[in-house]
N, C-alpha and C positions, 0 to 999 in steps of 0.2 A: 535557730532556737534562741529563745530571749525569756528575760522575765526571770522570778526566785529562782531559784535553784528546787524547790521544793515543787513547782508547777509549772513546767515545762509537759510537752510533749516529747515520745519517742520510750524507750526501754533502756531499762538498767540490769544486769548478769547480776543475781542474786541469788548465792548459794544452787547454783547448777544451774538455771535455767534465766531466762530473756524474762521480765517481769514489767509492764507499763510503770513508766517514770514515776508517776504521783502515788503508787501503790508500792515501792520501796521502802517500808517501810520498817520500823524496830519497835519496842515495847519501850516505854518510860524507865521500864526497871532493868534493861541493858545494860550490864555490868559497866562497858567500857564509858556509858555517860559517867557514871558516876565516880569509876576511878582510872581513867585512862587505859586503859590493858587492850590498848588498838594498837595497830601499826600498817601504815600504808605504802605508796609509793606514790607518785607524779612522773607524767612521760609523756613526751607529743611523738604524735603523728606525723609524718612529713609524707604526700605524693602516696597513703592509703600507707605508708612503713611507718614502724611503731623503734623511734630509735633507741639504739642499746636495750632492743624487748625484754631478751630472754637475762640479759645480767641485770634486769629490774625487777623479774621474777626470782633471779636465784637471790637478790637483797631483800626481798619480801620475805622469803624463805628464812634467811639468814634471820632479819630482825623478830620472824617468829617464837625461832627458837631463844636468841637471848632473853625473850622476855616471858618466855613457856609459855605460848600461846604457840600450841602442832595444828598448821593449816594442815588441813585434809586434801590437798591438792598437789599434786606433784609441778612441776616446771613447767612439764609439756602441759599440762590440763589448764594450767593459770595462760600460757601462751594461745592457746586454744579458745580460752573465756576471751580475753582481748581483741584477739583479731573478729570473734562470731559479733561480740559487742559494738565493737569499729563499723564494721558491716553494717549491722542494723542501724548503727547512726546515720548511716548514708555521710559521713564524712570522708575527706579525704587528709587534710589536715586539721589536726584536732590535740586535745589533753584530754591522757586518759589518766584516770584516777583507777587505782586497786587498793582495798582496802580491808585488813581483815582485823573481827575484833568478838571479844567474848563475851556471847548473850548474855538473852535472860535464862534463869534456869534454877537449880535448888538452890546454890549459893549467892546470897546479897550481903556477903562481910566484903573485906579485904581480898583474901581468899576467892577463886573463882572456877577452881579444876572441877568441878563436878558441871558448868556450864557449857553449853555448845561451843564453838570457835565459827564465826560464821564469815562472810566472805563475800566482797560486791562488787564490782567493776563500772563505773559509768566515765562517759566518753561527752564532750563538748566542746564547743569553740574557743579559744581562747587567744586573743590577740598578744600583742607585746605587754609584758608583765607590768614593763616600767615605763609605758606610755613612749613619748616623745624622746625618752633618754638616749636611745641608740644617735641620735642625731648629737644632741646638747652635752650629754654625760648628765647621769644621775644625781641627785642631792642628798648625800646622806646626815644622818643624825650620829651623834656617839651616844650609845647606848648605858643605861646606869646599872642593868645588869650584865653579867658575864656567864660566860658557859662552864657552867660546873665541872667539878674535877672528875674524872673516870670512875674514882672511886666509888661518887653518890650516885650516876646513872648509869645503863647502859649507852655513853654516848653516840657509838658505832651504828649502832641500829638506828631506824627511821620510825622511829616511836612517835604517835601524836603527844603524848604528855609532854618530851623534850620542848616542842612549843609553845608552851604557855607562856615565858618568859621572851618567847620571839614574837608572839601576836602582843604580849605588854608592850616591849619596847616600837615595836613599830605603829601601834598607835599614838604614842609619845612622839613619834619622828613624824607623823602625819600632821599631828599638831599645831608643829611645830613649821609647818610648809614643805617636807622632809621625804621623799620619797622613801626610804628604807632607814634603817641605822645599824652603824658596824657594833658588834661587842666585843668586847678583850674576853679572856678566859680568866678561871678563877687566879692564876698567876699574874697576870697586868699585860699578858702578850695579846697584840692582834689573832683576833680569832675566823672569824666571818661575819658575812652579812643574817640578816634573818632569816632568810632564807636560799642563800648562797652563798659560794666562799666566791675568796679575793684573792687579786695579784695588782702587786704594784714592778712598777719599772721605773730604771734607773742607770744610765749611763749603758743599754741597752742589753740591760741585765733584768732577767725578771724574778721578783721576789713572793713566794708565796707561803703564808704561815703552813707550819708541821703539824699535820691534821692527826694533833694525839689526845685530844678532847672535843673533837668534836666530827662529823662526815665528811668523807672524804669523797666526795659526789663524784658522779660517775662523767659530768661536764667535764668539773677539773679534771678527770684523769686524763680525760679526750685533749682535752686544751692545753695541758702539759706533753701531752705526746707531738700534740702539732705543732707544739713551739720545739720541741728536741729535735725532730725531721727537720725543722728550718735550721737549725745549726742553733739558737739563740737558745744562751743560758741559763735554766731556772736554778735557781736555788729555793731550796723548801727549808727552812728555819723558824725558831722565834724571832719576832718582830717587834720591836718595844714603839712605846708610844709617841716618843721623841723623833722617831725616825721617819714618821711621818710628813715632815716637811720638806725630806730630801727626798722623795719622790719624784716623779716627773707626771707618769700616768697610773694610770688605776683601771682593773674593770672587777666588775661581778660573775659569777658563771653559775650555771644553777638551771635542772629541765627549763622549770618555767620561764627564767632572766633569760638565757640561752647563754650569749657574751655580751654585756652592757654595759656602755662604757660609765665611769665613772666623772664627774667633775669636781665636786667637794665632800669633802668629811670635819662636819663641823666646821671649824676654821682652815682648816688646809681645803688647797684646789690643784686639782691636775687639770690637763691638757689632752685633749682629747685628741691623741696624735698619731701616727703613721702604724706604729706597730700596733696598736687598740684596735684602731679599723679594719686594719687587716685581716687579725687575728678573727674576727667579726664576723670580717665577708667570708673568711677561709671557713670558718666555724657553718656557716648560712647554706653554701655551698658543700659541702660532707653531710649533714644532717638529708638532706636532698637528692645525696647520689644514689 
């Protein structure tokens, strides 16, 4: 399957049922265009298995309710939509996207409780996020915004709105020759990438910012657990900006990045070395079993 995203062949799970791809369609006046009130997921496939399914589904769930948007779907029903969709795509590894957000309907304020909550699922190819990076280590930018404090969003949840600030800067890093670019949070601490967080190492210690403003992605938690089973110590803390030259290595983790190694941020360069790859291949290998 190739081509827009809007004119492809094959079916998309929409609102209960399998609907042809170019006929998924929304109304102009769907609340969520105009004021964000969506919130999705991202998740590959691996060998026809859909990884970490069902705690993609209960964060689905989760970011619904922080942001009062009640999917009409329970866990098992959302788990259900995924795999029938997987199927029909005739894929066997693939990204699957779930996405739920608040039609059109009587309300077009701010305001949107009196509109449906509607719900979609589609399923495609998707190669290496970051190209050639897993080879070379990635190119990042430093980004000129940061991830807001707790207070002004729901950070936790996987809200489309939270990215708007992540789709600015990483066209800024594209730029720029830049494959992604890191943000600090509203404090000056390393935060994450635009779409994935980070870990740096050091004297074979790994260090990874305290995810309290921003997600805590379901990679990283995999990727932390697989370095604690190796005996190798994480430490999860603030990260000042200074600190970044003692580093050695670097990678990204994130559904789509998977584990990507890093090679610069801005002026600083890591070394794309023994514990990254590994961590990589071990990562390639799990996702598979």
């Amino acid at each position: 399957m190739a081509g827009a995203y809007d004119d492809r062949d094959g079916s998309i799970w929409l609102d209960g049922k399998l609907v042809p791809w170019r006929e998924a369609n929304v109304h102009i006046l769907t609340h969520a265009l105009h004021y964000a009130s969506s919130v999705f997921e991202g998740e590959r496939a691996y060998n026809g298995k859909i990884f970490k399914s069902r705690e993609h589904s209960e964060r689905l769930l989760f970011s619904g309710k922080e942001l009062d948007i009640p999917i009409p779907y329970t866990v098992d029903e959302i788990e259900a939509a995924k795999y029938e969709t997987l199927e029909a795509s005739g894929l066997k590894d693939a990204y699957v996207r779930a996405v739920c957000w608040r039609g059109s309907g009587d309300d077009m304020g701010v305001a949107s409780a009196k509109n449906p909550v509607r719900m979609a699922i589609a399923v495609w190819e998707w190669g290496a996020y970051y190209g050639d990076a897993k080879m070379v280590g990635a190119k990042l930018d430093i980004s000129r915004w940061k991830r807001p404090s707790p207070e002004t969003i729901p950070c936790f949840a996987k809200a489309a709105g939270l990215y708007m600030i992540c789709t600015m800067a990483k066209h800024e890093a594209e730029a720029k020759g830049c494959s992604d670019a890191m943000m600090f949070d509203h404090r000056g601490y390393v935060a994450e990438a635009t779409g994935a967080n980070i870990f740096f190492v050091k004297d074979g210690v790994v260090h990874t910012p305290k995810p309290d403003c921003f997600l805590n992605g379901l990679t990283r938690q995999t990727v932390i657990g697989m370095l604690k089973d190796r005996g190798v110590e994480v430490v999860e803390r603030h990260i000042m900006a200074e600190e970044l030259d003692g580093f050695e290595q670097c990678w990204l983790t994130g559904t789509a990045a998977e584990v990507t190694p890093v090679g610069q941020i801005g002026e600083h360069t890591f070394e794309v070395g023994e514990l990254t790859r590994s961590i990589s291949e071990e990562y390639e290998k799990l996702v598979r079993s």
